[in-house]
C-alpha positions as CSV (number, residue, x, y, z in Angstrom):
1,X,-108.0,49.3,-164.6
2,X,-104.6,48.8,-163.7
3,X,-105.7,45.5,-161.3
4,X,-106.9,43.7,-164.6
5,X,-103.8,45.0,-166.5
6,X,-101.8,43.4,-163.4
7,X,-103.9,40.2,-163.6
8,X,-103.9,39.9,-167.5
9,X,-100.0,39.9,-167.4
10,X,-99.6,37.6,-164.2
11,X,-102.1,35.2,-166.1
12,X,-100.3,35.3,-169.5
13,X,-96.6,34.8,-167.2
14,X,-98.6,32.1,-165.3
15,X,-99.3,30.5,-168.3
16,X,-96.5,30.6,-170.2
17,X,-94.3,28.9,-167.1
18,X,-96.6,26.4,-166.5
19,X,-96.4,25.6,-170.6
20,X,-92.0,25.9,-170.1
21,X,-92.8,23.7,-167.1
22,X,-95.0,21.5,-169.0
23,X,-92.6,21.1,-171.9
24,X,-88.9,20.4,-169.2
25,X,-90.6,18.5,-166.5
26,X,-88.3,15.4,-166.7
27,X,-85.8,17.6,-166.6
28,X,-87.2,20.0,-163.8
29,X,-87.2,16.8,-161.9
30,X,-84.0,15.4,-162.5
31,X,-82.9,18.4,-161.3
32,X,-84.5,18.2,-158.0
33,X,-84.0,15.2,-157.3
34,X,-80.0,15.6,-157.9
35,X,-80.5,19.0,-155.9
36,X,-81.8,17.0,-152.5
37,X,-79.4,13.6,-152.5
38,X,-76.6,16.6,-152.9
39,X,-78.6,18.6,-149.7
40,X,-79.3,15.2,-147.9
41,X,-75.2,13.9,-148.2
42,X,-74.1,18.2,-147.3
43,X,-76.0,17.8,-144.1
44,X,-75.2,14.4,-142.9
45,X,-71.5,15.0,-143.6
46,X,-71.6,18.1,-141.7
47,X,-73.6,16.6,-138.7
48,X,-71.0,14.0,-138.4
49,X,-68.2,15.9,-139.0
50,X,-69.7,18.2,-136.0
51,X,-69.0,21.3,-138.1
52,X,-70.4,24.5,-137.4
53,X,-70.7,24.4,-133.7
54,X,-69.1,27.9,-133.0
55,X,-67.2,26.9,-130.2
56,X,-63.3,26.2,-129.0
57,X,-61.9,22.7,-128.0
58,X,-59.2,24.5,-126.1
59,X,-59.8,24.2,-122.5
60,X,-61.6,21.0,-122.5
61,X,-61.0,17.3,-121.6
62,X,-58.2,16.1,-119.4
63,X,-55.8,18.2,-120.1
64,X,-57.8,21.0,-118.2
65,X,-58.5,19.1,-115.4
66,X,-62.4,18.6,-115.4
67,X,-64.7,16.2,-117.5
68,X,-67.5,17.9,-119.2
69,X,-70.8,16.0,-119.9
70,X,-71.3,16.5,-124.1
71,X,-74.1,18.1,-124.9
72,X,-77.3,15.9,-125.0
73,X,-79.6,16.0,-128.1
74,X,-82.9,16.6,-128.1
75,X,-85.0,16.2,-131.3
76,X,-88.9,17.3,-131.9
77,X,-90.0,14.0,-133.6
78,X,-94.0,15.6,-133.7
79,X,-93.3,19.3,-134.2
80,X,-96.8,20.2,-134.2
81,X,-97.0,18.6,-130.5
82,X,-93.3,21.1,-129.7
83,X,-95.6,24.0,-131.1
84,X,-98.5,23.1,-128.9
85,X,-97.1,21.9,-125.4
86,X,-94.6,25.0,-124.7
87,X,-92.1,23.0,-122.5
88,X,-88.6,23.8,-121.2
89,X,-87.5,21.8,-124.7
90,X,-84.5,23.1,-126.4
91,X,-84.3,21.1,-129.9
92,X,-80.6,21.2,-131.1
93,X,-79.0,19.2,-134.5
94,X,-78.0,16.0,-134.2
95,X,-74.6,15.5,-134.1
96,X,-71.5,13.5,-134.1
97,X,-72.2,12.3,-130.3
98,X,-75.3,11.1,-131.2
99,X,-74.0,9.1,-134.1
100,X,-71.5,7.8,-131.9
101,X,-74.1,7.0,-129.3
102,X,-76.4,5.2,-131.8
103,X,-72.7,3.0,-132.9
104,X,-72.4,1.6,-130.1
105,X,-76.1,0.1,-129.2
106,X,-76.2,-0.9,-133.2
107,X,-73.0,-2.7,-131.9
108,X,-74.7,-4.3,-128.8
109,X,-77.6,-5.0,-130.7
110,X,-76.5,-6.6,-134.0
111,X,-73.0,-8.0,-132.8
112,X,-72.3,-9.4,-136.5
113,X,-73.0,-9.5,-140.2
114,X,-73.8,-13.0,-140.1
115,X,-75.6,-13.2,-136.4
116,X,-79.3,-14.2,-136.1
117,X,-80.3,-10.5,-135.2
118,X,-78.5,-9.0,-138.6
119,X,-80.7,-11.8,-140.7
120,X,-83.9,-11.0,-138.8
121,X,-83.3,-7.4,-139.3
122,X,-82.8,-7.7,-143.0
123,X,-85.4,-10.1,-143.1
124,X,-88.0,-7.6,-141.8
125,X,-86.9,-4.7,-143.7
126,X,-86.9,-7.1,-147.0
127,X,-90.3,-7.6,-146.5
128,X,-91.1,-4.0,-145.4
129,X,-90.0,-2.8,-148.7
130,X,-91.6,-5.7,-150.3
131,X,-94.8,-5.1,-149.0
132,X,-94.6,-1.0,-150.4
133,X,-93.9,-2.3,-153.5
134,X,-96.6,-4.4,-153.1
135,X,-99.1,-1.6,-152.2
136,X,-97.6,0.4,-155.1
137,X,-98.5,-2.0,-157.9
138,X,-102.0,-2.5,-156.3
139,X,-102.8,0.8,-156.4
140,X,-101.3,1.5,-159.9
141,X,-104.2,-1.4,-161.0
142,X,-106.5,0.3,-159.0
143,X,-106.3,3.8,-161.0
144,X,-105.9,1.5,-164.4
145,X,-109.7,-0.2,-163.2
146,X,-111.2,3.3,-162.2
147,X,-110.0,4.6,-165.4
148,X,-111.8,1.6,-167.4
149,X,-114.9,2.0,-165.6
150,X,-115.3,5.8,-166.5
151,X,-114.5,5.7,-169.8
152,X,-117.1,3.0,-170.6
153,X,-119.4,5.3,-168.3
């Protein structure tokens, strides 16, 4: 008796947040939405600011005497394969060295705004973003089309 009181109650709260839901969802997304850019800006700012590393500066660099190599990055771009293939791999954050890495070879590689390589790269990522939007209108005709068919089914 007292697991159909429990379901009759989580049914009727079920219900009556998915109505709430139902009624704010603009909202509920706005929300969201504001909630990650805000999450996605926090966390690049703090990976290049190299905050939160824990550890001293005091003792290091040329004023001690030796040259430490900086700490090399390693990121799990599959992590399902990391899971699967237990390696030696330790996955750390990226961080400000690795920004500072990737400035310099965007440097060797696009050497100007106005060089052949920067209009090449724009070009191709113009058209990449052309094509989704492409894709996206295609399939939004798509759904329209399926729609008309099953209604005059």
């Amino acid at each position: 008796m007292l697991s159909t009181l429990w379901s009759t109650t989580t049914k009727a709260k079920l219900a009556h947040l998915s109505k709430t839901y139902a009624g704010n969802r603009l909202l509920v997304q706005r929300v969201l939405s504001i909630g990650f850019v805000f999450y996605v800006l926090g966390t690049t700012y703090h990976g290049l600011s190299g905050g939160g590393r824990g550890r001293s500066r005091e003792g290091k660099g040329k004023a001690s005497g030796h040259h430490e190599e900086p700490e090399r990055v390693a990121v799990c771009v599959y992590p399902i394969i990391c899971f699967l293939s237990p390696t030696n791999i330790v996955l750390r954050q990226v961080d400000a060295i690795f920004y500072q890495r990737l400035s310099r070879i965007l440097r060797i590689i696009i050497p100007g705004i106005r060089s052949k390589e920067a209009l090449l790269l724009f070009m191709h990522s113009s058209l990449l973003v052309f094509r989704t939007a492409i894709s996206l209108y295609v399939a939004a005709l798509d759904g329209k089309y399926v729609i008309g068919v099953t209604t005059k089914l």
